[in-house]
C-alpha positions as CSV (number, residue, x, y, z in Angstrom):
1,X,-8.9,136.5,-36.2
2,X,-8.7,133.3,-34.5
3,X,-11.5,131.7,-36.4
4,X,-10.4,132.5,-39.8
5,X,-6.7,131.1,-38.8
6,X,-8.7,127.8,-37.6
7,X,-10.3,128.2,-41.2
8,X,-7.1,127.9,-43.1
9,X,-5.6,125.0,-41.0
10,X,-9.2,123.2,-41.8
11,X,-8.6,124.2,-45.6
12,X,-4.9,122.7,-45.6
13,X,-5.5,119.6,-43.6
14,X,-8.6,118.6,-46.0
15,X,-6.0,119.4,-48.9
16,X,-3.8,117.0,-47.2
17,X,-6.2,114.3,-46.8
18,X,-7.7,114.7,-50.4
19,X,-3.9,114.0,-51.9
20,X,-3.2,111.2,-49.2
21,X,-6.4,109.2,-50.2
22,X,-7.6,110.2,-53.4
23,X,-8.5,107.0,-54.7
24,X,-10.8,106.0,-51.4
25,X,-12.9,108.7,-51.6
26,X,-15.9,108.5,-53.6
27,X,-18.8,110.9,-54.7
28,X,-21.5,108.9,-52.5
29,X,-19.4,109.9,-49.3
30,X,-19.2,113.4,-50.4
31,X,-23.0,114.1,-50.4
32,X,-23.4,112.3,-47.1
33,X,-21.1,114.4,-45.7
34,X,-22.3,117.8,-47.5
35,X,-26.0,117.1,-46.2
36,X,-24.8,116.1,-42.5
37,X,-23.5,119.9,-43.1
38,X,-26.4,121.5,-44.4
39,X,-28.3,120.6,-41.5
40,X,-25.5,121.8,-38.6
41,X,-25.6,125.3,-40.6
42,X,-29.0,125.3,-41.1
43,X,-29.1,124.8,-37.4
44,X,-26.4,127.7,-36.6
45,X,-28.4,130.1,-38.9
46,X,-31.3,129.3,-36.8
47,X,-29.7,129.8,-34.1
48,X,-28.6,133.5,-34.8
49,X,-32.4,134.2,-36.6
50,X,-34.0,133.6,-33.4
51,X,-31.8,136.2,-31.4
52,X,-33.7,139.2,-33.4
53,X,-35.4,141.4,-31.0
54,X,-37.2,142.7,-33.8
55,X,-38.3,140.8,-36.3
56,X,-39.9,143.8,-38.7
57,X,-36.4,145.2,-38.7
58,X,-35.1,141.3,-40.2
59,X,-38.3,141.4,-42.8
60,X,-37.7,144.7,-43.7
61,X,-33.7,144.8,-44.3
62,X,-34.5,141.0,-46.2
63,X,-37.0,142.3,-48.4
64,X,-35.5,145.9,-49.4
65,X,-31.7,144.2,-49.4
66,X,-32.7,141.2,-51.9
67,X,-34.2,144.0,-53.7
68,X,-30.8,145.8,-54.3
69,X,-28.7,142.6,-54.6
70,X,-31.2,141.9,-57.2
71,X,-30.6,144.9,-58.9
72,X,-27.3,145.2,-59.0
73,X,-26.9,141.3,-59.6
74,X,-24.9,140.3,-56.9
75,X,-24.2,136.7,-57.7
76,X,-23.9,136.9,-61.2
77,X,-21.7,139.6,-61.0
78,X,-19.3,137.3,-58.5
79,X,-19.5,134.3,-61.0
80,X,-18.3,136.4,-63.7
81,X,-15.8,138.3,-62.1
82,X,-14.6,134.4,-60.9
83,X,-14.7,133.0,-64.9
84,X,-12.6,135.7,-65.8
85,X,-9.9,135.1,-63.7
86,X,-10.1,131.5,-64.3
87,X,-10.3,132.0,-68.0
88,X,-7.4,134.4,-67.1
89,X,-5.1,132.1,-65.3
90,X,-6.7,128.4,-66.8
91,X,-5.6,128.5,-70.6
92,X,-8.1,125.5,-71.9
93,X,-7.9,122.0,-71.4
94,X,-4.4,121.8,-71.6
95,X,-4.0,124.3,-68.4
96,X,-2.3,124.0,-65.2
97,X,-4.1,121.3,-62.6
98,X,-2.5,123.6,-60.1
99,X,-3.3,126.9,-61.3
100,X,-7.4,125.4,-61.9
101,X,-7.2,123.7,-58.2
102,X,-6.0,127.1,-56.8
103,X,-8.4,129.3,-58.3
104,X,-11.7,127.0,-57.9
105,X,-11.0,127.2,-54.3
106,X,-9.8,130.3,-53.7
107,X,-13.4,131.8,-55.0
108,X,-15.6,128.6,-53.2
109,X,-14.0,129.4,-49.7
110,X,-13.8,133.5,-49.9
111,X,-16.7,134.1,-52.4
112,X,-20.3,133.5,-50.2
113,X,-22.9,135.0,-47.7
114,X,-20.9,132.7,-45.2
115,X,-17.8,133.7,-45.3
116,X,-19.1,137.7,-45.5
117,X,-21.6,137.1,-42.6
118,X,-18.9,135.1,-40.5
119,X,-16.4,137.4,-40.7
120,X,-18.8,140.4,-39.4
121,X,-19.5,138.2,-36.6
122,X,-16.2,137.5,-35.8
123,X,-15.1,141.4,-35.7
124,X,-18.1,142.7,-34.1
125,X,-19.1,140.4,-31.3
126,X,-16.2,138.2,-31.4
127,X,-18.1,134.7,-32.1
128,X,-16.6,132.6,-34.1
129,X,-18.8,129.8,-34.8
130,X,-20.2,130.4,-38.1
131,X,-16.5,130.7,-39.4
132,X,-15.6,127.4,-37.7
133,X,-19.0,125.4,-38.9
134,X,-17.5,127.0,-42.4
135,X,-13.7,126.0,-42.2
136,X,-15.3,122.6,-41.5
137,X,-17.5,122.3,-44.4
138,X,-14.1,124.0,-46.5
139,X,-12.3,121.2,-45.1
140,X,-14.4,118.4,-46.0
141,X,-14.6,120.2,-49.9
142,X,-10.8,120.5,-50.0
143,X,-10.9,116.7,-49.4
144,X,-12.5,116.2,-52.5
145,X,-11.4,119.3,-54.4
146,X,-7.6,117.9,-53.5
147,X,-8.3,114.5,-55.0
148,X,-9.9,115.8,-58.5
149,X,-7.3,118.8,-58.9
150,X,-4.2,118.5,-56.9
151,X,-1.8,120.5,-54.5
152,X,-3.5,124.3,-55.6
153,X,-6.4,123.5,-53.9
154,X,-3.8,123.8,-50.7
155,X,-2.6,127.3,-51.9
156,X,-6.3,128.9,-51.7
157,X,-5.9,129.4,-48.1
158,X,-3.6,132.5,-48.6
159,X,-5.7,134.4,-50.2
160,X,-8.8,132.9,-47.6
161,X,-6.5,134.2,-44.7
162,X,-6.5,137.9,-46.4
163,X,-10.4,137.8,-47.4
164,X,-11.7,136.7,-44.5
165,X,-9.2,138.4,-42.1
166,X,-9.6,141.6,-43.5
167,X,-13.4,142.0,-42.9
168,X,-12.7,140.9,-39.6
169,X,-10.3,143.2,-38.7
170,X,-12.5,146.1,-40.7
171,X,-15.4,145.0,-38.6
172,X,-13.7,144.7,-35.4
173,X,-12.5,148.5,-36.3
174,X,-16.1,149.8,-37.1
175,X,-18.2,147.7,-34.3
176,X,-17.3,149.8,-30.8
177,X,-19.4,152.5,-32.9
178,X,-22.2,150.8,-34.0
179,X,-25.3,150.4,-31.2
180,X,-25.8,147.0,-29.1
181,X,-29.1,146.4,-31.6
182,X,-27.7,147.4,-34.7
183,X,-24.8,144.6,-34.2
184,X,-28.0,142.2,-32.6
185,X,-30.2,142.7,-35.8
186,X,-27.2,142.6,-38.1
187,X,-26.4,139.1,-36.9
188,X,-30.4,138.2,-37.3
189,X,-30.2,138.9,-41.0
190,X,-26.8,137.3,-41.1
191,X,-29.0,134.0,-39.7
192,X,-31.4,134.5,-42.6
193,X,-28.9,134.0,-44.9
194,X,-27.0,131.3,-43.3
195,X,-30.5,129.2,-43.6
196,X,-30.9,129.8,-46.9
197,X,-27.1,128.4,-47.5
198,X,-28.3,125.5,-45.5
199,X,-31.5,124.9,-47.9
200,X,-29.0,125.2,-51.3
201,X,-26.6,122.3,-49.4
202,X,-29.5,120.5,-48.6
203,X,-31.1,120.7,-52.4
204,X,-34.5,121.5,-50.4
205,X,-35.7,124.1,-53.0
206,X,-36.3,123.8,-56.6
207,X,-34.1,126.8,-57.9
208,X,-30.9,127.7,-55.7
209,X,-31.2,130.3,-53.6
210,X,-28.9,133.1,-54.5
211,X,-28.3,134.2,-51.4
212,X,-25.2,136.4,-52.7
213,X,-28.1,138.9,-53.7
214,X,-29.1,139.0,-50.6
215,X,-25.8,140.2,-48.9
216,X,-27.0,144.0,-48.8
217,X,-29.5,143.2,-46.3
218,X,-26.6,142.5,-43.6
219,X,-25.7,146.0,-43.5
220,X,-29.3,147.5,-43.6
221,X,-29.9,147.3,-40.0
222,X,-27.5,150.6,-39.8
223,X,-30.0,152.6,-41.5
224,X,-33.0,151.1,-40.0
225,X,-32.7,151.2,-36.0
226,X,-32.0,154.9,-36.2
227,X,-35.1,155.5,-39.0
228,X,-37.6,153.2,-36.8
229,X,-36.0,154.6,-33.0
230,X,-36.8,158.3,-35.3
231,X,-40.5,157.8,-36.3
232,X,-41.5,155.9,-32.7
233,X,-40.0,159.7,-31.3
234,X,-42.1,162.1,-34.1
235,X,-45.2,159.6,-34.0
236,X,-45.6,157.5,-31.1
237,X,-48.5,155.9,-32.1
238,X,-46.4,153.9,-34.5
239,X,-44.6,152.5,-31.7
C-alpha cells in the first residue's frame, strides 16, 4: 500500500507547513489551490470513465447504485456518524483544539468516494494515482486545516493509514478472483464518481453532489457482467 503510505507523508508535511506559516496563508490562496485540484481530478476521473468497455454496464450500476445509496442515505448517514464522534470527543467551545483538529481530519481524509474508489484501485490493479492526486489535495487541506486548528490535524494520518490501507489490502485479497471486466467496469464507475468530486471542488453545480450515495454503484459491476454475459447466452438477440 504504497500509495496510501505516500498519502500520510502528504497529510503530515501539509500539517507541518500549516503550523510553520500559519499567518501567511490566507483564504484567497486556498480556493486557488482547491480549484487548480478540481480540475486535475476531474481530469483523472475522466481518465478512468473513458476506459469502460461498456458503457450500459457504467449507466446501469450509476443509476440502480445512486438508487440504494439514496435509500439507505449514504452521506447523511456518514455526517452523522462523524457529529457524533465529534460531539463525543469536542465538549463545546471550550474543547480541545487538538482533539477538534484531529477528528475534522480524520473524517475529511478517510470519509469520501475518493478515498473508497482509490483504495479499490490500489488493491485490484495496483494503480495508485487516484490515491496520490488525493494525498495531494489532503496535503494542501492539512495546510490550512493545521493553521486554523493546530497539531491534531497531524494525528489524522493514523487512523488514514488503517482506513485506506485496509481496503487496499481487502481488495488486493478479493481481486485475483474477480474477472478482467469486472475490475475494468468497477474502475469506470469509480471515474464517474471521481468527476462528480471534481464538479463539488469546482462549485460547478448548484446543489453538491452527494456522491457518498453513490458509492454502491462501485461494487455493482460484480452482479452485472455475469447477469448481462447470462442473458447474451439464453437470448442472443439481446446481444
Amino acid at each position: 500500500m504504497p500509495a496510501t503510505v505516500i498519502n500520510v507523508i502528504l497529510v503530515l508535511a501539509g500539517s507541518a507547513a500549516g503550523l510553520l506559516f500559519k499567518n501567511l496563508i490566507s483564504g484567497r490562496l486556498t480556493c486557488v489551490l482547491t480549484h487548480a485540484l478540481g480540475l486535475c481530478v476531474l481530469g483523472v476521473g475522466i481518465g478512468y470513465l473513458t476506459g469502460t468497455a461498456d458503457m450500459l454496464c457504467v449507466i446501469v450500476c450509476m443509476v440502480i447504485g445512486s438508487i440504494l445509496g439514496s435509500a439507505i442515505d449514504i452521506e447523511r448517514r456518514l455526517e452523522g456518524a462523524g457529529e457524533l464522534l465529534r460531539s463525543k470527543l469536542v465538549k463545546g467551545e471550550g474543547g480541545s483544539r487538538f482533539t477538534e483538529g484531529f477528528v475534522t481530519a480524520s473524517l475529511l481524509f478517510c470519509v469520501g468516494a475518493m478515498a473508497i474508489t482509490g483504495s479499490i484501485e490500489a488493491g485490484l490493479n495496483h494503480n495508485y494515482e487516484i490515491i496520490i492526486s488525493k494525498g495531494v489535495i489532503d496535503g494542501v487541506t492539512a495546510v490550512s486545516f493545521a493553521a486554523a486548528m493546530g497539531a491534531g490535524v497531524a494525528f489524522s494520518a493514523l487512523p488514514l493509514l488503517l482506513y485506506q490501507g485496509g481496503i487496499t489490502l481487502l481488495a488486493g485479497w478479493v481481486g485475483p478472483y474477480l474477472p478482467q471486466a469486472v475490475v475494468t467496469e468497477m474502475s469506470a464507475v469509480g471515474g464517474a464518481l471521481i468527476i462528480a468530486i471534481a464538479i463539488n471542488m469546482l462549485s460547478l453545480g448548484r446543489e453538491k453532489i452527494k456522491a457518498g450515495n453513490m458509492l454502491p454503484a462501485i461494487f455493482l459491476p460484480i452482479l452485472y457482467i455475469p447477469a448481462a454475459g447470462y442473458i447474451a447466452g439464453a437470448f442472443p438477440f439481446f446481444s
